[in-house]
VOGUKE-346611 format. One line per 5 residues: number of its first residue (from 1); their letters; for each residue y, z, x of C-alpha. Coordinates in Angstrom, 3 decimals, decimal comma. Layout:
% VOGUKE-346611
NUM> a> Y Z X ~ ...
This chain:
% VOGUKE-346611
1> xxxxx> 171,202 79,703 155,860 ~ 173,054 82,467 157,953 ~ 176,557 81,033 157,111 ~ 175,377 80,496 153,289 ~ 174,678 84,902 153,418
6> xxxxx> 177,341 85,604 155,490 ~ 180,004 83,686 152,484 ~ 178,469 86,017 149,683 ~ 179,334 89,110 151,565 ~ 183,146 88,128 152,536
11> xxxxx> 182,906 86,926 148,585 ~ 182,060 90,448 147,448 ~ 184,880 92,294 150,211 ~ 187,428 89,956 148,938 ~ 189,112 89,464 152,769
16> xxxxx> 190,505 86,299 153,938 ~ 188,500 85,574 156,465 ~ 186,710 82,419 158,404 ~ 183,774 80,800 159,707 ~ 184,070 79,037 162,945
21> xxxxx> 181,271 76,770 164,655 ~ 181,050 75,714 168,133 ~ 179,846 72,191 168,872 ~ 180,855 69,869 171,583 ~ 182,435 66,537 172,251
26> xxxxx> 178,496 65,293 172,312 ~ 178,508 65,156 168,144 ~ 181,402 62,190 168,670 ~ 180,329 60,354 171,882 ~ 177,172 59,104 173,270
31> xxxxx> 176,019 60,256 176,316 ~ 173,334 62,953 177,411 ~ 170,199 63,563 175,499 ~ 169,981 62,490 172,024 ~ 168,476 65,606 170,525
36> xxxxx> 171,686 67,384 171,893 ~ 174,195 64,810 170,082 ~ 172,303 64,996 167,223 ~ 172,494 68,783 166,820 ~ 176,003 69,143 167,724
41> xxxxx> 176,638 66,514 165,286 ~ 174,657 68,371 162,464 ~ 176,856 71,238 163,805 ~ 179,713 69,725 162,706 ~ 178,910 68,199 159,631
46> xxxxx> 177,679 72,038 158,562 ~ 180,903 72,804 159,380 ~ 182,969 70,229 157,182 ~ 180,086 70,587 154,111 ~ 180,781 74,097 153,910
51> xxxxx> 184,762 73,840 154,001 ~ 184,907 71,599 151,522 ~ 181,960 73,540 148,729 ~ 184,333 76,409 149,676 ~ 188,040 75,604 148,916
Protein backbone atom coordinates (compact mmCIF):
# COMPACT_ATOMS: atom_id res chain seq x y z
CA UNK A 1 0.00 0.00 0.00
CA UNK A 2 2.81 2.60 0.89
CA UNK A 3 4.95 1.63 -2.20
CA UNK A 4 1.60 1.54 -4.44
CA UNK A 5 1.23 5.79 -3.16
CA UNK A 6 4.62 6.44 -3.15
CA UNK A 7 4.72 5.23 -7.43
CA UNK A 8 1.80 7.78 -8.19
CA UNK A 9 3.72 10.64 -6.78
CA UNK A 10 7.26 9.89 -8.61
CA UNK A 11 4.54 9.25 -11.66
CA UNK A 12 3.23 12.80 -11.39
CA UNK A 13 7.20 14.49 -10.76
CA UNK A 14 8.31 12.60 -13.73
CA UNK A 15 12.04 11.72 -11.97
CA UNK A 16 13.79 8.57 -12.49
CA UNK A 17 13.84 7.31 -9.44
CA UNK A 18 13.63 3.75 -7.38
CA UNK A 19 12.17 1.70 -4.81
CA UNK A 20 14.42 -0.47 -2.84
CA UNK A 21 13.30 -3.21 -0.17
CA UNK A 22 15.33 -4.77 2.43
CA UNK A 23 14.80 -8.46 3.15
CA UNK A 24 17.25 -11.04 4.17
CA UNK A 25 18.83 -14.28 3.12
CA UNK A 26 15.81 -15.88 5.44
CA UNK A 27 13.16 -15.41 2.24
CA UNK A 28 15.67 -18.14 0.32
CA UNK A 29 16.85 -20.51 3.12
CA UNK A 30 15.28 -22.24 5.95
CA UNK A 31 16.35 -21.64 9.18
CA UNK A 32 15.03 -19.39 12.15
CA UNK A 33 11.40 -18.81 12.78
CA UNK A 34 9.00 -19.39 10.10
CA UNK A 35 6.95 -16.24 10.44
CA UNK A 36 10.33 -14.39 9.76
CA UNK A 37 11.06 -16.43 6.37
CA UNK A 38 7.79 -16.02 5.43
CA UNK A 39 7.75 -12.21 5.64
CA UNK A 40 11.04 -11.66 4.18
CA UNK A 41 9.93 -13.84 1.49
CA UNK A 42 6.64 -11.79 0.91
CA UNK A 43 9.25 -8.95 1.03
CA UNK A 44 10.72 -10.02 -1.86
CA UNK A 45 8.12 -11.16 -3.95
CA UNK A 46 6.56 -7.34 -3.33
CA UNK A 47 9.59 -6.40 -4.61
CA UNK A 48 9.73 -8.43 -8.01
CA UNK A 49 5.56 -7.91 -8.47
CA UNK A 50 6.04 -4.35 -8.46
CA UNK A 51 9.16 -4.25 -10.94
CA UNK A 52 7.65 -6.09 -13.29
CA UNK A 53 3.64 -4.05 -13.23
CA UNK A 54 6.13 -1.14 -13.51
CA UNK A 55 8.49 -1.48 -16.56
Amino acid sequence: MVNGKKVEKMEKKGTNTSIVNISSMSSERAGGSIAYCASKAGVDMLTKYMGQELV
